[in-house]
C-alpha positions in Angstrom: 184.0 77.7 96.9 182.6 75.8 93.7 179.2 75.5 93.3 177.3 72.3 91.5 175.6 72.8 88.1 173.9 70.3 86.1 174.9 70.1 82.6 173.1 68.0 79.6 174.7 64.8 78.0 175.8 66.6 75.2 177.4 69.3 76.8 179.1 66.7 79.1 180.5 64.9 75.9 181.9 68.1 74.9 183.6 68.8 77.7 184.6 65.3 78.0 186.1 65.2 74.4 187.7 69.0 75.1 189.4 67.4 78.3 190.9 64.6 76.0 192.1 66.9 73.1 194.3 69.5 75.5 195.7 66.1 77.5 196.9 65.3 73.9 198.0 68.4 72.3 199.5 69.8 75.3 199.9 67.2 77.9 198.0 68.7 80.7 195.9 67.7 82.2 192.7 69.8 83.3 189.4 69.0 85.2 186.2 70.1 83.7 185.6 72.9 86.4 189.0 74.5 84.9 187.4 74.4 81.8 184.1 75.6 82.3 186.2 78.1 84.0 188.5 79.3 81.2 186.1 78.9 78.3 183.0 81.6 80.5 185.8 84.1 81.3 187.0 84.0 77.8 183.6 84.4 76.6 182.3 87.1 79.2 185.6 89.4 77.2 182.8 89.2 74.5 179.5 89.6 76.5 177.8 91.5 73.5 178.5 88.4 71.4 177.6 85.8 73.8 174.3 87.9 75.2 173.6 88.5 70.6 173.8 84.3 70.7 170.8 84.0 72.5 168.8 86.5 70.4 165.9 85.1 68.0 167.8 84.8 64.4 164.3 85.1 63.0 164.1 88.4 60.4 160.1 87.6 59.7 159.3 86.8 56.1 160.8 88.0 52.7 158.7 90.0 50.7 158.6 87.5 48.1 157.5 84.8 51.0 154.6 87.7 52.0 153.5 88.0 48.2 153.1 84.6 48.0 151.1 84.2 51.1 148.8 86.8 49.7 148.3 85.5 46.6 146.5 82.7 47.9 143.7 85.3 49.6 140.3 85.7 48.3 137.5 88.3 49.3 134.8 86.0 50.9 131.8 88.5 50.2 130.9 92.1 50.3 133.2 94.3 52.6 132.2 95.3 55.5 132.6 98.8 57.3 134.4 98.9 60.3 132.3 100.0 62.1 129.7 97.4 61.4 132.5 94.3 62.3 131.0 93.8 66.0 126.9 93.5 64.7 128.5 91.3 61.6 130.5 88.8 64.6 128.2 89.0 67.0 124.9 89.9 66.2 122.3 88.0 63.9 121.4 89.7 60.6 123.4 92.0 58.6 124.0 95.8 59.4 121.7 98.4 58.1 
């Protein structure tokens, strides 16, 4: 039983442009549910690789990056004590 699934432009030229290529270099002929067919069971052999594809490549800034973010940071006045933060944000007047 094959179920419907909608597919982007893209990924329609693609599978389009793969249909064309193995009609030419083999001489077969396939439909695109073949090949959707062939190209997830080849990729489920590698599930760790396909599931690692989806993963956020993003490692966070280099420490170089981080020192010159800092750099650019001033002290805007006399510290405060932590413990004084909430009556600095949210009270008037200054601590005692």
């Amino acid at each position: 039983m094959a179920t419907s699934i909608k597919v982007g432009e893209a990924t329609k030229d693609r599978l389009e442009r793969l249909q064309a290529e193995i009609k030419l270099e083999t001489g077969r002929k396939v439909t695109q549910q073949e090949l959707l067919d062939r190209i997830v069971a080849r990729e489920f052999a590698s599930k760790d690789a396909l599931v690692d594809s989806f993963r956020d490549d993003w490692e966070g800034l280099s420490e170089e990056a981080v020192e010159q973010w800092l750099s650019g940071t001033t002290a805007s006045g006399d510290p405060v004590a932590e413990e004084d933060i909430d009556t600095v944000l949210y009270e008037e007047g200054s601590p005692e």
